[in-house]
C-alpha positions as CSV (number, residue, x, y, z in Angstrom):
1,X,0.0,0.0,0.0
2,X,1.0,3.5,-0.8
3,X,1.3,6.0,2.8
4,X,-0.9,8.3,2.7
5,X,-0.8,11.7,0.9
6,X,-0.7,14.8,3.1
7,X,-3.5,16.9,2.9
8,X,-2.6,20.4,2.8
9,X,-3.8,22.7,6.0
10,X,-4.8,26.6,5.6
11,X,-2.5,28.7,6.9
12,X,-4.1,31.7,8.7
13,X,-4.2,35.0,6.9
14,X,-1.6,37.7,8.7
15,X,-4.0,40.7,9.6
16,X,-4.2,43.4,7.3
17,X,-2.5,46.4,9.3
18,X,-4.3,49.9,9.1
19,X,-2.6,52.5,8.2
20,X,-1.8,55.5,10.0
21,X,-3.9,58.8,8.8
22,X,-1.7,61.3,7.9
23,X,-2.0,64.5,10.5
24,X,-0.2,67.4,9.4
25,X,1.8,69.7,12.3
26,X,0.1,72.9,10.6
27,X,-2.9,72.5,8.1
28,X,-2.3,73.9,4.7
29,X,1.6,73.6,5.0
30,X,1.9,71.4,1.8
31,X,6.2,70.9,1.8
32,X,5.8,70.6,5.7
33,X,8.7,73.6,6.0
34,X,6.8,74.9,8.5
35,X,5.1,77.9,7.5
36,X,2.0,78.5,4.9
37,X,2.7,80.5,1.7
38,X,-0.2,81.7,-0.6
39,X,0.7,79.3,-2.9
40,X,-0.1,76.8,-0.7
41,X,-3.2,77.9,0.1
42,X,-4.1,78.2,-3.5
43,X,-2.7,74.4,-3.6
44,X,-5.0,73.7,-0.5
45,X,-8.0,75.4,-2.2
46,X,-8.1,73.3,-5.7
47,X,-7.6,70.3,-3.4
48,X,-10.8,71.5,-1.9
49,X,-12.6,72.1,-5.5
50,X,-11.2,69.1,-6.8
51,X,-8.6,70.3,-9.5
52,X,-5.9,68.5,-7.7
53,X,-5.2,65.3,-6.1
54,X,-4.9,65.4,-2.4
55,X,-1.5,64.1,-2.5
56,X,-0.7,67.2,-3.8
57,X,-0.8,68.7,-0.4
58,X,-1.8,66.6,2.4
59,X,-1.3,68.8,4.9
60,X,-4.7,70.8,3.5
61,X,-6.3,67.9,5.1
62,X,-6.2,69.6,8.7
63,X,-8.9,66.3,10.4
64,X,-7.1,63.6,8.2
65,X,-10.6,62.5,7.4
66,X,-8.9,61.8,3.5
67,X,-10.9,65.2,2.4
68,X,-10.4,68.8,2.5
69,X,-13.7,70.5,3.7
70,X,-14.3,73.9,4.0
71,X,-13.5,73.5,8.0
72,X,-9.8,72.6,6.5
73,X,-9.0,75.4,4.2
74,X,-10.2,77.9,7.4
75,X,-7.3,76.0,9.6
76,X,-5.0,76.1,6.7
77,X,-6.0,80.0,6.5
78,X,-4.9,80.2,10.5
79,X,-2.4,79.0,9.7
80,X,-0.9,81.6,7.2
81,X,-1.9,84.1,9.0
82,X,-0.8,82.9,13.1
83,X,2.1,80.8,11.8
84,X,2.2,77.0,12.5
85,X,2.9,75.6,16.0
């Protein structure tokens, strides 16, 4: 008699790891030099309208919530005008 074939056994999947949000030091600081130009707010604003990709400027993504809402764009406006922390 032939021994017996092995059967096979499932190996348990390794848990997808979730990735960390991004949360920017000071909203609307898109090369995270630590200060907001005008540029970047204009950056932050056609993430907000759409015309650019948010990896453009993640930092216009004040809530990391993977959106800039209007909420954002007044941070990233704090910003520019307080300085960052």
């Amino acid at each position: 008699p032939e021994p017996p074939t092995p059967t096979p056994t499932a190996t348990p999947d390794a848990p997808t790891p979730t990735p960390t949000p991004f949360i920017p030091e000071c909203a609307g600081d898109c090369n995270e030099n630590g200060s907001v130009t005008i540029g970047e707010l204009q950056k932050a604003i056609n993430v907000f309208l759409g015309l650019q990709p948010l990896s453009s400027c993640r930092s216009a993504d004040a809530d990391a919530n993977s959106s800039v809402s209007a909420g954002d764009l007044v941070q990233a406006v704090n910003s520019f005008r307080l300085g960052c922390p």
